[in-house]
C-alpha positions as CSV (number, residue, x, y, z in Angstrom):
1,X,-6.1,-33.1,-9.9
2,X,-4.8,-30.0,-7.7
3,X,-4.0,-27.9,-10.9
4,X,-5.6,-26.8,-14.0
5,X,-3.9,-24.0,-16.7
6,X,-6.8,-22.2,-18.1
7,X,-7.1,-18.3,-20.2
8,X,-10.3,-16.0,-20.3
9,X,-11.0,-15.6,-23.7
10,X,-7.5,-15.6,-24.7
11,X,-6.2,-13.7,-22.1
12,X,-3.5,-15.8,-19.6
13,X,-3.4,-13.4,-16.7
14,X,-5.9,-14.8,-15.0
15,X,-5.4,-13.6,-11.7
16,X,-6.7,-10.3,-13.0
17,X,-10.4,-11.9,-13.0
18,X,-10.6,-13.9,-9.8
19,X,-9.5,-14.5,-6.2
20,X,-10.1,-17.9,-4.1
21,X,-9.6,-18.3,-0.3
22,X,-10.4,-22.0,1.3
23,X,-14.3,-21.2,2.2
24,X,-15.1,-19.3,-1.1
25,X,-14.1,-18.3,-4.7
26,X,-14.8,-15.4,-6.5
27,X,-14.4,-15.4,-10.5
28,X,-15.8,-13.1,-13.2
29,X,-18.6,-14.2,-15.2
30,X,-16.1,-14.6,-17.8
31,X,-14.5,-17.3,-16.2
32,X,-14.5,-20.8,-17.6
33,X,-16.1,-23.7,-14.6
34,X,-13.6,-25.1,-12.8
35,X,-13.3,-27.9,-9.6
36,X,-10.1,-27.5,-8.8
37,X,-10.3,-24.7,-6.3
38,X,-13.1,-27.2,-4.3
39,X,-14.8,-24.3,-3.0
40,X,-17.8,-22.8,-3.6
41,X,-18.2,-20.3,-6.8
42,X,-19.5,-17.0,-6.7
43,X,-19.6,-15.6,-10.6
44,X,-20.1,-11.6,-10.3
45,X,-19.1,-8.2,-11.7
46,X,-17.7,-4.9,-9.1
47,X,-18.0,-2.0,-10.8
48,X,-19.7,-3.7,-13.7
49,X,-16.2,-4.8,-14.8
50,X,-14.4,-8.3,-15.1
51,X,-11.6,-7.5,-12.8
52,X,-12.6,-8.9,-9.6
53,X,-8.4,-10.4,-9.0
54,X,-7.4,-6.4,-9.6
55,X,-10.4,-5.0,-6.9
56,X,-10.4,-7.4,-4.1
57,X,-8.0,-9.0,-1.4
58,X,-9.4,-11.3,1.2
59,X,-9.1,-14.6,2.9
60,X,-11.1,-16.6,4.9
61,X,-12.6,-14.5,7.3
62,X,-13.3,-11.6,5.0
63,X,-12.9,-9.4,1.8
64,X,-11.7,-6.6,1.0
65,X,-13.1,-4.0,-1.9
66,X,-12.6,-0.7,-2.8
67,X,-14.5,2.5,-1.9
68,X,-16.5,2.6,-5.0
69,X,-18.0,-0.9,-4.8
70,X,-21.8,0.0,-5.3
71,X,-23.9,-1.2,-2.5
72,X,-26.1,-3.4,-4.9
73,X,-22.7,-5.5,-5.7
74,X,-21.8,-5.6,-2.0
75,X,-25.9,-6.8,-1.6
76,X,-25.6,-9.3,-4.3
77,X,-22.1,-10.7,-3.4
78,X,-23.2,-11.3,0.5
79,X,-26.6,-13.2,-1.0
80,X,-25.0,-15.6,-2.9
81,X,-22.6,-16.1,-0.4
82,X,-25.2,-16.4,2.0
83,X,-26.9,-19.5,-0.7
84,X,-23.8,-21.4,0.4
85,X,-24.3,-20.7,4.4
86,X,-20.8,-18.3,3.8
87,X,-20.5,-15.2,6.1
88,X,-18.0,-13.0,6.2
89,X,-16.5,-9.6,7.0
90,X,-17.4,-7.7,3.3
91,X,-15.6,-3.8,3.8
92,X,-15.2,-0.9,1.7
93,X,-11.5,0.5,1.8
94,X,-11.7,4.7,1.6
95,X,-8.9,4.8,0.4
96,X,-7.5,6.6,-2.7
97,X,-5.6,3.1,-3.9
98,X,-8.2,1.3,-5.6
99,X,-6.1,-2.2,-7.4
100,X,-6.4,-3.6,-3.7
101,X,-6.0,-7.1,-5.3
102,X,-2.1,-5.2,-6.4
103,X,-1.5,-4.4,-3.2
104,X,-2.6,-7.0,-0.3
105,X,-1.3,-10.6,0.0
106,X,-2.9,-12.7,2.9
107,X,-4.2,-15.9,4.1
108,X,-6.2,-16.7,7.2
109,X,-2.3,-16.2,9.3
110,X,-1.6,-13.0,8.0
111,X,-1.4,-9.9,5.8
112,X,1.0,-8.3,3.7
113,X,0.1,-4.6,2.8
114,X,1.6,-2.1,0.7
115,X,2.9,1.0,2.1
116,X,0.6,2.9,-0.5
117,X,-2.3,2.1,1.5
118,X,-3.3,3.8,4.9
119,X,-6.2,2.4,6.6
120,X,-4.2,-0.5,8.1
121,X,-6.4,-1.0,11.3
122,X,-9.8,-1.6,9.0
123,X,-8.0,-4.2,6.8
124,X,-7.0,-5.9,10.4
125,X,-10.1,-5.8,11.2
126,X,-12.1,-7.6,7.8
127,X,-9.2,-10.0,7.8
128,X,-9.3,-11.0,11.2
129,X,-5.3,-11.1,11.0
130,X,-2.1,-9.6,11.9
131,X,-1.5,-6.9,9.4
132,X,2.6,-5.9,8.5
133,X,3.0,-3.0,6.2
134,X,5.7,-3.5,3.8
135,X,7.3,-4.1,0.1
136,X,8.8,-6.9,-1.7
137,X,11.3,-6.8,-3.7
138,X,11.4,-3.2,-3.7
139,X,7.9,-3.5,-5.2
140,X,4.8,-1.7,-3.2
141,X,2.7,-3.8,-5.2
142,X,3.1,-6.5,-2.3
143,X,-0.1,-8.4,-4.0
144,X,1.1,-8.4,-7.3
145,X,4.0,-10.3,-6.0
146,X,3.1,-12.6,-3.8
147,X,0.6,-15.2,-3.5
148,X,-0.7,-17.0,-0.6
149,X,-2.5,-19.7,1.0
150,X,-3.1,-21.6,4.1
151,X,0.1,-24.2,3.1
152,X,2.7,-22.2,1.4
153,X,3.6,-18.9,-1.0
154,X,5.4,-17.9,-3.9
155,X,6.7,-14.6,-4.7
156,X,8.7,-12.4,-7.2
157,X,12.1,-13.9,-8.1
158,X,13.8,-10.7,-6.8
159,X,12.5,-11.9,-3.4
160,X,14.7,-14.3,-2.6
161,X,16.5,-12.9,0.1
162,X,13.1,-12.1,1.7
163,X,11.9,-15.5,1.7
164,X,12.5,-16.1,5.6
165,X,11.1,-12.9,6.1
166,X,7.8,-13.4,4.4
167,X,7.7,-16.8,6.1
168,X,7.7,-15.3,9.1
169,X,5.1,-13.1,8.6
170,X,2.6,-15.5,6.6
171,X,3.6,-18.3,9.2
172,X,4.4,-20.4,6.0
173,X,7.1,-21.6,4.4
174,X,7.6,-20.5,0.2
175,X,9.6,-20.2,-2.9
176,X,10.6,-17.7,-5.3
177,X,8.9,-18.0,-8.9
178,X,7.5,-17.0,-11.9
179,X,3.9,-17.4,-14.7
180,X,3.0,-17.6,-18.1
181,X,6.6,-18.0,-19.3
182,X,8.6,-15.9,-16.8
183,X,5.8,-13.0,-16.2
184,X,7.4,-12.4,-12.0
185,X,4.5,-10.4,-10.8
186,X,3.1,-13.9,-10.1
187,X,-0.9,-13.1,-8.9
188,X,-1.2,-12.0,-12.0
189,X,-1.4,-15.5,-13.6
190,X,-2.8,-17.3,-10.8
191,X,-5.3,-18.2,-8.3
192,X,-4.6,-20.6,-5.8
193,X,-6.3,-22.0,-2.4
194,X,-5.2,-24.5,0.2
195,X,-7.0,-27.1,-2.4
196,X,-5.6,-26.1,-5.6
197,X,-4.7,-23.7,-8.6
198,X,-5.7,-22.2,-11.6
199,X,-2.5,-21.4,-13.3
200,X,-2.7,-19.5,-17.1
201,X,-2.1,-21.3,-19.8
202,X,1.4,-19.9,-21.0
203,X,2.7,-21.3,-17.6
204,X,5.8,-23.5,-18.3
205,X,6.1,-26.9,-16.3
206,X,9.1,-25.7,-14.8
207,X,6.9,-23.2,-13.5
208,X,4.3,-25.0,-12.6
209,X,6.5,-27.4,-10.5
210,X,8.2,-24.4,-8.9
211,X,3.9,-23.9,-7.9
212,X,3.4,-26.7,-6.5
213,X,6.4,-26.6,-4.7
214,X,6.0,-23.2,-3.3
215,X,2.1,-23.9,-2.3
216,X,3.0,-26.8,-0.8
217,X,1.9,-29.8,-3.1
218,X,4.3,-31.6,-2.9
219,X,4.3,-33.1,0.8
C-alpha cells in the first residue's frame, strides 16, 4: 500500500510536522509509525518545536533549515542520519524568512523558490539542483503549494495554467489539486516520496485519486 491518511493528535495538516525525500524521512516525535514512505525515519524536534514540515525543505542530496537551528539539532539530526549510512548537505539559510518548508518545493531535478527568499546560490548549492525563483498561483508561498517528488507533483488548483511550466522546471509531469476536503495549499496535508504518501485524514477519495494521479501512481 503506497498511501496511508493519518492526523497528529487530531490535527490533519500533517505536512506541518514532517518532510520525506527518497533516501530519508524526517517526522516529529509526534508522529504516528508509518511504512509507507519506505525510507528511513528520523523522529526529532528544531527549535524544540513539532514543526519540522514548516522549518525545513530538502531532497535527496540535502536539507535545508533556518538560521536559528541550534547546532546541537543540526549535531543530532546528522548522527542519526549518519546510523542509517545517510549523508547529506545539512545548511543553515540566514535569511530573515524562516517557514522554509512554505516557501521551497524541490526534488532531486529541481527547485522552486519563493521570491521572498534571497540566498538563492546557497540553496543551489545544499540541493545540488537547478534553483528557479518564482510564485505560483500568484502565491510566494511556492512550498505551500506545490509538492514534489522524483515521479510527479501536485499543486494549488489556481495553478492550472502553470502546469507546463512547473513541469518544465521539476522535469516532471503533475496535476492540479487539493487536501483534507478542499484545503489548496496542498503541503500542508501531505508528505509524499517517490514510494508513497501520508495524506491527512480529512482527505476525500476524490482527492486522494487526484494524488495518486498527480505523483504518479498510477502508471
Amino acid at each position: 500500500m503506497h498511501v496511508q491518511q493519518v492526523s497528529v493528535h487530531g490535527e490533519y495538516f500533517i505536512g506541518l510536522f514532517g518532510i520525506s525525500t527518497d533516501r530519508y524521512t524526517i517526522l516529529s516525535r509526534n508522529f504516528q509509525k508509518t511504512s509507507v514512505l519506505q525510507t528511513p525515519v528520523i523522529s526529532t524536534t528544531l527549535y524544540s518545536s513539532n514543526l519540522i514540515g514548516l522549518f525545513c525543505a530538502g531532497n535527496s542530496n540535502g536539507l535545508i533549515l533556518p538560521y536559528f537551528i541550534r547546532d546541537d539539532e543540526i549535531s543530532s539530526l546528522k548522527d542519526k542520519l549518519l546510523e542509517d549510512e545517510i549523508e547529506i548537505n545539512i545548511t543553515r539559510i540566514p535569511d530573515e524568512c524562516t517557514a522554509l518548508g512554505n516557501l521551497i518545493s524541490c526534488n532531486d531535478k529541481a527547485a522552486i523558490v519563493s521570491p521572498m527568499i534571497s540566498n538563492i546560490d546557497k540553496i543551489e548549492d545544499a540541493l545540488g539542483v537547478e534553483v528557479v525563483c518564482r510564485d505560483i498561483a500568484k502565491h510566494d508561498e511556492v512550498g505551500a503549494c506545490c509538492v514534489a517528488t522524483n515521479k510527479g507533483f501536485i499543486v494549488h488548483p489556481d495553478a492550472q495554467d502553470e502546469i507546463e511550466s512547473i513541469s518544465d522546471i521539476l522535469k516532471v509531469a503533475g496535476m492540479v489539486g487539493s487536501v483534507n476536503f478542499g484545503f489548496p495549499l496542498v503541503k500542508s496535508g501531505l508528505i509524499a516520496n517517490s514510494n508513497g504518501y501520508l495524506a491527512g485524514q480529512r482527505t476525500t477519495g476524490i482527492e486522494l485519486g487526484r494524488i495518486d494521479e498527480a505523483l504518479g501512481f498510477l502508471d
